[in-house]
N, C-alpha and C positions, 0 to 999 in steps of 0.2 A: 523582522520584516518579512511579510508575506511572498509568496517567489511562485510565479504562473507561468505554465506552458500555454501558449495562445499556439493553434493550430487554425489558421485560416489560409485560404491562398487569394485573397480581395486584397490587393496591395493598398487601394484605397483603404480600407476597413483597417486593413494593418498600422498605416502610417495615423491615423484617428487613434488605435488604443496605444499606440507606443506612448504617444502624447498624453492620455491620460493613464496610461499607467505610471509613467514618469510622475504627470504631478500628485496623485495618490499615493507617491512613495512605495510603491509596488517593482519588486526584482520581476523579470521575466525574462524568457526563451521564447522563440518563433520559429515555428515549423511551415513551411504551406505544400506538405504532403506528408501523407501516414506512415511510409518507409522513414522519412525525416524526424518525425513524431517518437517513431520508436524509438528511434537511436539516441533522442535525447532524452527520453525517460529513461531509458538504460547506461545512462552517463551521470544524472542529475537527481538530485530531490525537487519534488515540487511538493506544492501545498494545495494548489489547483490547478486543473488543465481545465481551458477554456475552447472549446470544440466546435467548429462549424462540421455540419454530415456531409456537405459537399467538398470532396477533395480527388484530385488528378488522378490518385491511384489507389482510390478505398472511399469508405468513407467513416464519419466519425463515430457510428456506434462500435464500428469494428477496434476503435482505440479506448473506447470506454470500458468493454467488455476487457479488452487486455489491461489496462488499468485496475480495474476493479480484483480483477483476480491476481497480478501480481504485485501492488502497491497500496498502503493506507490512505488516501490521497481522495479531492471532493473532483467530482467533476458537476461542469457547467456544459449546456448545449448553447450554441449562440447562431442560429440558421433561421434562414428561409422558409424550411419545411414547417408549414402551420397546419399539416390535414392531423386528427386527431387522433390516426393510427400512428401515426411518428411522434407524436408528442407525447402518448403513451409510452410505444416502444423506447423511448428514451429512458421514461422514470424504469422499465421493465429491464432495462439493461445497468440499470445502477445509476443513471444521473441523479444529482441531488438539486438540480434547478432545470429547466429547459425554457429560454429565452426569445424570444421570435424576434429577427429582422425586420423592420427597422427597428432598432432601439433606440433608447431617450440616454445618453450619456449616463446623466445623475442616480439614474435606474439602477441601470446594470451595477456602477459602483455599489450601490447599494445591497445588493441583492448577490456581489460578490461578498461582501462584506459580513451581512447576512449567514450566511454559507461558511465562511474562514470563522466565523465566531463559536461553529459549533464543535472545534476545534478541542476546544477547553474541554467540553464534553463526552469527547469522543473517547470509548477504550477498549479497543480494538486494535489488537496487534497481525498482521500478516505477516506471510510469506509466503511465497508459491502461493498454494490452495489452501492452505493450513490457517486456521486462526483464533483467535486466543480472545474471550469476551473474557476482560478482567473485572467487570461487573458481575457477572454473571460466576466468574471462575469455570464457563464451559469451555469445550475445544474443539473444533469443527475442522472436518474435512470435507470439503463443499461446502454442502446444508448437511449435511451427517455429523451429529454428535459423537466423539471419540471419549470412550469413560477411562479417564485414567487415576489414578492414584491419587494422595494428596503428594505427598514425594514427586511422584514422575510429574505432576503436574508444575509444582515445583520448580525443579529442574528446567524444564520446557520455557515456563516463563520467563527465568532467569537470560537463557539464550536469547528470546525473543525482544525482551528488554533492550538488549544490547545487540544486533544484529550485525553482523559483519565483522565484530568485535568480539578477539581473543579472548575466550573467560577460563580462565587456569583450574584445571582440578580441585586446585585445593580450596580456591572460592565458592566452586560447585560445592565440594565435601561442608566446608563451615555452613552454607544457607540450610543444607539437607538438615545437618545437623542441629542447628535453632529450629528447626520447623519440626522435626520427629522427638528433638526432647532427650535422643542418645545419641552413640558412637557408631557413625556407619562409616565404614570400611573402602579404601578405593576400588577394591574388587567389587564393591556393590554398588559402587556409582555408574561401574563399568557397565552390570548386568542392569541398572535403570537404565540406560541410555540405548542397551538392547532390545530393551521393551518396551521403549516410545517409541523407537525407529519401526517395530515392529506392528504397533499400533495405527500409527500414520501410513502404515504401506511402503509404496514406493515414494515416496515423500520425504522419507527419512532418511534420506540423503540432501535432505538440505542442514543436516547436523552433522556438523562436517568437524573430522576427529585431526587433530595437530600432535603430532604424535610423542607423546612422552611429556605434555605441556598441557593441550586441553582440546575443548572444544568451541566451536562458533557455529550460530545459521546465518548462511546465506544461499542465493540461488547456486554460485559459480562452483564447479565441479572438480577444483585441484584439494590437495590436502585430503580426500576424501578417504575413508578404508573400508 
């Protein structure tokens, strides 16, 4: 079941898609401000955030853009702004639909739908800035290609996989090891882990070490060394 951040502050408008998001069988969260917005992205999983640009204390490219850079996640623009430099600058900051004011109900269902189905498709891992085209097998910091190993890349994926989640040396140790074909060593898992962190920059603090146990990525900055 799909789960949507809806950021508007049209209480009208609000109490309209509560109703159909309910009968669409769709989870959601309601923001109707950008300080509010954040706090529930940084609480929550979503699958979409649904965006009006007009809001009390920002507005919604500014939630896209943060979106975009710390979450996998589609977004949708749902505004009033119809001049054709905002509806660029939408697709220009990562939206994946921009929607004009008034909408036709059955539309927009659609067209969220539309958007949630490319889901299946998608493979593309983040965090932070950091990200992981599993099609591709490249690794980007921004738009900057990072050339890593097949090991260290490896490695990387494996945390990414599983983000926030505890992954034990010795699991890292056996994946290295089916992928290189020999015996590598914990002292040389140690020394790959030194040299992704090195490769990503300051970044590489989002591989965050548990000590005498393993490793995990995420943003949050305890367990760190």
């Amino acid at each position: 079941m799909s789960k949507i951040l809806l950021v508007e502050d049209d209480s009208t408008i609000i109490l309209g898609l509560k109703y159909l998001f309910e009968q669409e069988g769709f989870l959601y969260d309601i923001a109707q401000e950008k300080k509010e917005a954040i706090k529930l992205l940084n609480k929550n999983e979503y699958d979409l955030a649904l965006l009006d640009v007009f809001l009390p204390d920002g507005d919604g490219f500014e939630i896209c853009k943060y979106i975009k850079k710390s979450y996998n996640m589609f977004v949708i623009f749902l505004t009033a702004r119809d001049e054709e430099n905002d509806v660029v600058y939408g697709f220009d900051v990562g939206a994946d639909d921009y929607i004009i004011k008034p909408f036709r109900n059955r539309e927009l269902i659609s067209r969220i739908n539309n958007v949630l189905k490319r889901s299946s498709k998608q493979k593309i891992l983040s965090c932070s800035n950091i990200k992981i085209d599993t099609v591709s097998g490249r690794v980007y910091k921004d738009e900057t290609e990072v050339k890593l190993t097949k090991l260290e890349y490896t490695i990387l994926l494996n945390l990414f996989s599983n983000q926030n989640v505890l992954i034990t040396r010795e699991k890292l140790l056996n994946d290295i090891w089916d992928i290189a074909g020999n015996f590598v060593n914990d002292n040389t898992l140690t020394v790959y882990i030194k040299r992704i962190r090195e490769k990503i920059g300051d970044n590489g603090k989002i591989i965050q070490t548990v000590r005498g146990i393993g490793y995990r990525i995420g943003d949050k900055n305890e367990n760190i060394r």
